[in-house]
C-alpha positions in Angstrom: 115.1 123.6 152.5 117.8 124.9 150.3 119.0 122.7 147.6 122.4 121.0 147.2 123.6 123.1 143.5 123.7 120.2 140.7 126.8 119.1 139.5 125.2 118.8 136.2 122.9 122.0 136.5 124.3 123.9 133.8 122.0 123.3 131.7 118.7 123.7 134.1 116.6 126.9 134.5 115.0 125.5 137.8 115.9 123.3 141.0 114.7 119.9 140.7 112.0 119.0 142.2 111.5 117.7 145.9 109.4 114.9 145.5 112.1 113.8 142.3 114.4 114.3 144.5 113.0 111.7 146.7 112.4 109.8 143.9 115.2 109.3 142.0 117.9 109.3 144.8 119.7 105.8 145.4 121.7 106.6 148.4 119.9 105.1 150.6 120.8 101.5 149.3 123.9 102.5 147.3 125.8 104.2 150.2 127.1 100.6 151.2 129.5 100.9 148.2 131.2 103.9 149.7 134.4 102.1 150.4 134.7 100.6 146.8 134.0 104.3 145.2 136.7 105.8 147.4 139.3 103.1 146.5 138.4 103.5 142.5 139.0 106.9 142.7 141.7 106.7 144.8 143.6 104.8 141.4 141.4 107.1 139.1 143.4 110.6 140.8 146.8 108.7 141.0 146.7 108.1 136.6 145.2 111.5 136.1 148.5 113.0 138.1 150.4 110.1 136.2 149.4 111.0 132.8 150.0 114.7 133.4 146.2 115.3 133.7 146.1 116.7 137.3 149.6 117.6 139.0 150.8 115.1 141.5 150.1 118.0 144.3 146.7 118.1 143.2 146.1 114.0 143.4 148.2 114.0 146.7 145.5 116.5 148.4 142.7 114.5 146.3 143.9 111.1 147.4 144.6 112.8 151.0 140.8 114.0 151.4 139.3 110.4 149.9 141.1 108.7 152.6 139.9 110.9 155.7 136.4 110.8 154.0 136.5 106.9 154.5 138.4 106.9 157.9 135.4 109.3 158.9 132.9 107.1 157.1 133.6 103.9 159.3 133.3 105.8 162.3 130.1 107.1 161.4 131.2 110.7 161.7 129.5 111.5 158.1 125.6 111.9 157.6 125.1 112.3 153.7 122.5 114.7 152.6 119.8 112.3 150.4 119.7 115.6 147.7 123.1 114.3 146.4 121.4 111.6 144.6 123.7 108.1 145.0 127.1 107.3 146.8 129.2 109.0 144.0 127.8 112.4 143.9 127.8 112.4 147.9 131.7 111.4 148.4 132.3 113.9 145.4 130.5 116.8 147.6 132.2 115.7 150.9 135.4 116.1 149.0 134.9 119.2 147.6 133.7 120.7 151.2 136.7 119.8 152.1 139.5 120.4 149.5 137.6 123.4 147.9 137.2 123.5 143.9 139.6 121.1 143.7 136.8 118.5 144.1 135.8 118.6 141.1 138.8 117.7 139.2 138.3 114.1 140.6 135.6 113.5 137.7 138.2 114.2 135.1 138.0 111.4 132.2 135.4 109.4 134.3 131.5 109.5 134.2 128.7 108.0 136.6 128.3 105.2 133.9 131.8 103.8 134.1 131.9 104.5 138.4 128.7 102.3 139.2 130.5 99.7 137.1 133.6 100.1 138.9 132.3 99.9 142.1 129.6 97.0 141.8 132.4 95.0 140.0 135.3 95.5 143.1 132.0 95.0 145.5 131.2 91.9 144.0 134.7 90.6 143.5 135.2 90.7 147.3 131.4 89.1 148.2 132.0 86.2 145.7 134.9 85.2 148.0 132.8 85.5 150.8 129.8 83.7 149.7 132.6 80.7 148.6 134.2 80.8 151.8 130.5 80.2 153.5 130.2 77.2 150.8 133.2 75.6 151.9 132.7 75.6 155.5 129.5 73.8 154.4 130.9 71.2 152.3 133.3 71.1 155.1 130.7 70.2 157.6 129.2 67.8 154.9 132.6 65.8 154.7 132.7 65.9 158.6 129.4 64.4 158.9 129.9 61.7 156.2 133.0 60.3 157.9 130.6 59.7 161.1 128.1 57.7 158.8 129.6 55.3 156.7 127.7 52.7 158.3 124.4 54.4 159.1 122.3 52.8 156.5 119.0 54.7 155.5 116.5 54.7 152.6 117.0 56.8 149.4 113.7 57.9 147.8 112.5 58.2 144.7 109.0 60.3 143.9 109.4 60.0 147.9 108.9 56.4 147.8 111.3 54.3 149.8 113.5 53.1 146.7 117.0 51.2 147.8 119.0 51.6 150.9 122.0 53.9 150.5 124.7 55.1 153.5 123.8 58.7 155.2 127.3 59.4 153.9 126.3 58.9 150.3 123.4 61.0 150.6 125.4 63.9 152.2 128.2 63.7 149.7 125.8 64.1 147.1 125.0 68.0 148.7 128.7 68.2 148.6 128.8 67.4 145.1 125.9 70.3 144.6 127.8 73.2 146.3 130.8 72.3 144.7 129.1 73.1 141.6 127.5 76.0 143.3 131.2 77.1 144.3 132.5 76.5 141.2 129.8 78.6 139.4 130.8 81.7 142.0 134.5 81.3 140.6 134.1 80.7 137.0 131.7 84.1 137.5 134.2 86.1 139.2 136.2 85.7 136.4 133.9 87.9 134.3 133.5 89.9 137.1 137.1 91.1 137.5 137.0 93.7 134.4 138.2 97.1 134.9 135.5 99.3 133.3 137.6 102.7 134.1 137.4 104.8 131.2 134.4 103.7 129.7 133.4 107.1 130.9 129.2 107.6 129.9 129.2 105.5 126.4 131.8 106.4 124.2 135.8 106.6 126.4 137.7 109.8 126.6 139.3 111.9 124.9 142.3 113.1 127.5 145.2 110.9 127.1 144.2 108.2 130.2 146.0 104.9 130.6 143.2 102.1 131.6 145.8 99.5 131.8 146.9 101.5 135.1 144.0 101.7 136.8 143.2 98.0 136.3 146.7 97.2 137.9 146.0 99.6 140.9 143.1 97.9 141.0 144.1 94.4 140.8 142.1 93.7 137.7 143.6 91.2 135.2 142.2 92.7 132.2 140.5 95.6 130.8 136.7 96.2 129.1 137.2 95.8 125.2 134.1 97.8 124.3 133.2 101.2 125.7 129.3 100.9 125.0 129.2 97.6 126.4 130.8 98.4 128.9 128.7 100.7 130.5 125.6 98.9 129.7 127.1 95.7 131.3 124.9 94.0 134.0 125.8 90.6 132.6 127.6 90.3 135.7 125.1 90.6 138.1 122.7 88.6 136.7 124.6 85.9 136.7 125.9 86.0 140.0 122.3 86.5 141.4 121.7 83.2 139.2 124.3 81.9 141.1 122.3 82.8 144.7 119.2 81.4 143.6 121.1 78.2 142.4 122.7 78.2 145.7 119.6 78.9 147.6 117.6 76.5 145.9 120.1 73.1 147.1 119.6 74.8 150.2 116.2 74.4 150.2 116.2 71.0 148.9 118.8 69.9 151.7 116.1 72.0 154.3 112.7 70.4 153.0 114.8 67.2 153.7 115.2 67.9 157.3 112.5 68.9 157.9 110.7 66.0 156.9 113.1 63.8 158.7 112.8 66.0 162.1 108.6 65.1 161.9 107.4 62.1 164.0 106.5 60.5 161.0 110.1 60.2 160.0 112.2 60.6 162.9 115.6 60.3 161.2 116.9 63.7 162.2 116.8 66.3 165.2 117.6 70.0 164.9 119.0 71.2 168.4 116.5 73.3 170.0 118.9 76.4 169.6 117.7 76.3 166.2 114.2 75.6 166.1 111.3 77.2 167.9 107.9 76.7 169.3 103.8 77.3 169.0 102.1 79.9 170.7 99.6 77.8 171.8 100.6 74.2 171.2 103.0 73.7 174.6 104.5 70.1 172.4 105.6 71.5 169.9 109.2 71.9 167.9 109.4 73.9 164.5 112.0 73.6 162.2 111.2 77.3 161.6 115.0 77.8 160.3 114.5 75.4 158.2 111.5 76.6 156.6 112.6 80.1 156.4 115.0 79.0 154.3 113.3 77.6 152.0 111.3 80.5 152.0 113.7 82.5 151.1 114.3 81.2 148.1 111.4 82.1 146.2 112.6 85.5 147.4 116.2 85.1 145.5 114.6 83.8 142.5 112.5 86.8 142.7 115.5 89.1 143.0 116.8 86.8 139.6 113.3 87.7 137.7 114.0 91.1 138.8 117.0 91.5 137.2 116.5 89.9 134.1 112.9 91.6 133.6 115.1 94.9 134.2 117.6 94.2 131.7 115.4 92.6 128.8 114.4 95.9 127.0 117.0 98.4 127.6 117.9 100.3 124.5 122.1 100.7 124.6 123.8 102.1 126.2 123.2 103.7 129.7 119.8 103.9 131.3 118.2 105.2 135.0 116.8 101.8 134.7 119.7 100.3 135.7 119.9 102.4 139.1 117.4 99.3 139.9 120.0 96.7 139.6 121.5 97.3 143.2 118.8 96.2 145.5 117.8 93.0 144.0 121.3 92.7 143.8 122.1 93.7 147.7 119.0 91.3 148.9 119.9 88.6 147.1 123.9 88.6 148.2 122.7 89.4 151.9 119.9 86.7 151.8 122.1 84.1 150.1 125.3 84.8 153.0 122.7 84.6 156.0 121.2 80.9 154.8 124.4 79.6 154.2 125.9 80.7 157.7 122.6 80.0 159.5 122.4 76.8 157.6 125.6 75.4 158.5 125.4 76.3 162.0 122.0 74.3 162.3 123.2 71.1 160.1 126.2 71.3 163.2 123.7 70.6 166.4 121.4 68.4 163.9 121.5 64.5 164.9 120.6 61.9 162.7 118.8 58.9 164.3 120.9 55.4 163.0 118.1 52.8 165.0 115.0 54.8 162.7 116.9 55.1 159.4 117.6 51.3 159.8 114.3 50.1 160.9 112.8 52.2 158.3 114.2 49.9 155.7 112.5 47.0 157.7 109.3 47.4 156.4 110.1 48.5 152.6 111.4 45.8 149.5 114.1 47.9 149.4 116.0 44.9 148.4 114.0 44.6 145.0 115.9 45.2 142.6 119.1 43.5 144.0 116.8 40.2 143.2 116.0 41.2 139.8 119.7 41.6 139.4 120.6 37.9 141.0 118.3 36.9 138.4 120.3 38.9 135.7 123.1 36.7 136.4 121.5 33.8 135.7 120.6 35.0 132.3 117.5 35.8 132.9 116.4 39.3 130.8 115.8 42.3 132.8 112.6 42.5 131.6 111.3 39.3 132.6 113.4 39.3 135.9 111.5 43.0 136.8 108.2 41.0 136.1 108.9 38.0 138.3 110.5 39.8 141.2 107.2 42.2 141.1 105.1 38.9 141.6 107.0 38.1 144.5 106.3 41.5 146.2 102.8 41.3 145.3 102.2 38.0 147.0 104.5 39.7 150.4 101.9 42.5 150.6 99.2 39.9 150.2 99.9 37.6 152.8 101.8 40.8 155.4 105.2 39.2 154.6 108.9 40.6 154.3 111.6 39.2 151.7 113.4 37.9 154.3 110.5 36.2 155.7 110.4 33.8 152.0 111.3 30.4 152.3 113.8 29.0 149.5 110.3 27.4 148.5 108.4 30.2 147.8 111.0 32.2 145.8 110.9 29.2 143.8 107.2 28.9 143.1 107.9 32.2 140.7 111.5 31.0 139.8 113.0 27.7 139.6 116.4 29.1 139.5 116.6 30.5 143.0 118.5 29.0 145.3 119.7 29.5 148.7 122.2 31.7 148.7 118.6 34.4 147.9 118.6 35.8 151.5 121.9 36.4 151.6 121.8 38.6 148.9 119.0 40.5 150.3 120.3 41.9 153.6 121.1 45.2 154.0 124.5 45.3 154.0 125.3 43.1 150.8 122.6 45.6 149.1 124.5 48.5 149.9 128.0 46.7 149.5 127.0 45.5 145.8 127.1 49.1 144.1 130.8 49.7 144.5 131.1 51.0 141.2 132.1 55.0 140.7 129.5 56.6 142.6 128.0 53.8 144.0 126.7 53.6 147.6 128.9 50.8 148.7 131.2 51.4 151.8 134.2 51.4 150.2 133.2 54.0 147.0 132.0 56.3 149.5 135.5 56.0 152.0 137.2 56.3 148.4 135.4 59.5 147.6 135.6 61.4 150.8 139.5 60.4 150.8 139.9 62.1 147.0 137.8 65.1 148.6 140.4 65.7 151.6 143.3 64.9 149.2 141.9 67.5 147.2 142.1 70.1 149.3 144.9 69.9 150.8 
């Protein structure tokens, strides 16, 4: 097979090797950035012609052949050859079969360094708004679900011990709470994202009179790279927003193990539609939360794609390295992996229904209502301490004769307490518990109506 001549095989006494070839070529996962490299050099020819670098005739017919290359590329008209190494060198050889020697011009002032930048930093400024649109239709759906549930009264867990009641809205606010932060971590990244690195060129800039500021306007980048070498040796970004996957992924998972605990007999508090579940091969009864669980098995494959990337980076000498041609899939899987959960996700939490009659009688059997009589002794001035010791005597002598709180007489409370009186068992039901913490954050009805209306009012 005849090989595709090197645009840097000056230097070289012989063709490089198949198997290297094979080897060393990124096209494969790189081409997906093909619309990113034409648009930077798209800007890149439009400042070499304004800078009196290239004629404006010359960027026209450059600019011309970058645009039919794309229009041909999303019809699938194009087939790369894999000998031209990564998406850059492959548009660069399409253009130059097309508009003859003036092809090469194109790489004027601009090296493979400064272009991989350029194009993972445009591709990732448009995915971060995707990944934070497919947050906010999940906090959306979160809110939604909330409003339906303000009286749906369930047990919160601690070291998955029934602990106090709390509403099903309090409980799904707090995942809205967590990918807010998750979406708010995507933004504040994007920030750092949206750096023009045009003209870093391989390490050190340029010396042809460009004008970077230019290119970053074209571009729609609010500011410019301050430091050449750091420039190109830059992955700071992609870490970080592969942090911000696993992050993501991980409430994901904790919001998924949740489920599928509740969709078990044992719990019963939830049901995932059967559009999003699945069944055994040999078990006719049963209903997987397989969704669910891939999820959360995905997760450990982010987090691996975050290892990845900072194992990668952790001993690079500066500036450039092939290394870094290792960046993009973790990078890719990670991005792809993190957008699928999130849409899947939602779409399942949609045709999930949450069983009000379980959550409630769940609570039946527990001393939920514990602490609240700790805290009625509180206000009689009785010190924490000692109130946590006398209320822990009273559950003691519930589990030993099979009784409930509720099921105390006046008398008995008294046997530990002389202080108790009546009102005791109004305090303890269910409602009163809940109602008690309407403090900021609090489970109480009214906190919880309260923050779901600052939610809506704030994004309106």
């Amino acid at each position: 097979m005849a090989q595709t001549k090197k645009p840097w095989g000056g230097r070289f006494q012989k063709a490089t090797a198949q198997d290297v070839e094979k080897f060393t070529s990124s096209l494969s996962f790189d081409c997906r950035l093909y619309p990113y490299d034409i648009e930077g050099s798209i800007a890149h020819a439009q400042m070499l012609a304004a800078q009196g670098i290239i004629s404006r005739a010359e960027a026209n017919k450059i600019c011309t052949g970058l645009k039919n290359i794309l229009r041909d590329l999303e019809k699938g008209k194009i087939k790369f050859d894999p000998a031209d190494e990564d998406i850059h060198m492959a548009i660069e050889q399409e253009l130059t079969r097309r508009v003859g020697s003036l092809g090469g011009k194109l790489h004027t002032a601009r090296s493979r360094n400064d272009q991989i930048v350029l194009d993972m930093r445009l591709f990732l400024r448009e995915k971060t708004q995707e990944i934070i649109g497919l947050i906010s239709s999940l906090r959306k759906l979160l809110v939604k679900l909330a409003k339906e549930h303000t009286s749906t009264i369930m047990p919160g867990y601690t070291h998955l011990q029934k602990a106090q009641p709390v509403l099903l809205a309090h409980y799904l606010l707090a995942f809205h709470e967590m990918f807010s932060r998750d979406a708010g971590r995507f933004a504040d990244g994007k920030k750092r994202i949206d750096v023009s690195p045009l003209g870093a060129a391989a390490l050190a800039g340029t010396g042809l009179p460009i004008d970077r500021r230019k290119t970053a306007k074209m571009l729609k980048f609010p500011e410019v790279s301050k430091n050449s070498m750091d420039t190109v040796a830059d992955r700071d970004f992609v870490a970080e927003f592969i942090f911000n996957c696993a992050v993501t992924m991980m409430h994901l998972s904790r919001l998924c193990e949740d489920l599928i605990l509740w969709s078990s007999e044992e719990f019963g508090f939830a049901e995932i539609s059967d559009a999003y579940t699945t069944g055994s091969s040999i078990m006719p009864q049963k209903k997987n939360p397989d969704v669910a669980e891939l999820i959360r098995g995905k997760t450990a494959r982010v987090y691996g794609d975050l290892i990845a990337i900072m194992t990668l980076l952790k001993g690079l000498p500066m500036t450039y390295n092939r290394d870094l041609q290792e960046d993009k899939e973790p990078l890719f899987d990670a991005l792809d992996t993190t957008k699928n959960c999130l849409a899947i996700f939602t779409q399942m939490l949609a045709n999930t229904k949450f069983n009000r009659e379980k959550m409630r009688a769940a609570l039946d059997e527990s001393f939920c209502a514990a602490t609240d009589i700790a805290e009625y002794l509180v206000k009689k001035g009785v010190p924490f301490r000692q109130a946590h010791e006398i209320v822990g005597k009273i559950v003691a002598e519930c589990l030993k004769y099979e009784k409930k709180l509720d099921e105390l007489t006046l008398a008995d409370y008294q046997k530990f307490y002389r202080g108790f009186s009546a009102d005791i068992h109004d305090i303890i039901k269910l409602e009163k518990v809940i109602n008690a913490r309407k403090h900021v954050g609090g489970t109480a009805t009214d906190t919880v109506l309260e923050r779901i209306k600052e939610i809506e009012k704030r994004k309106k």
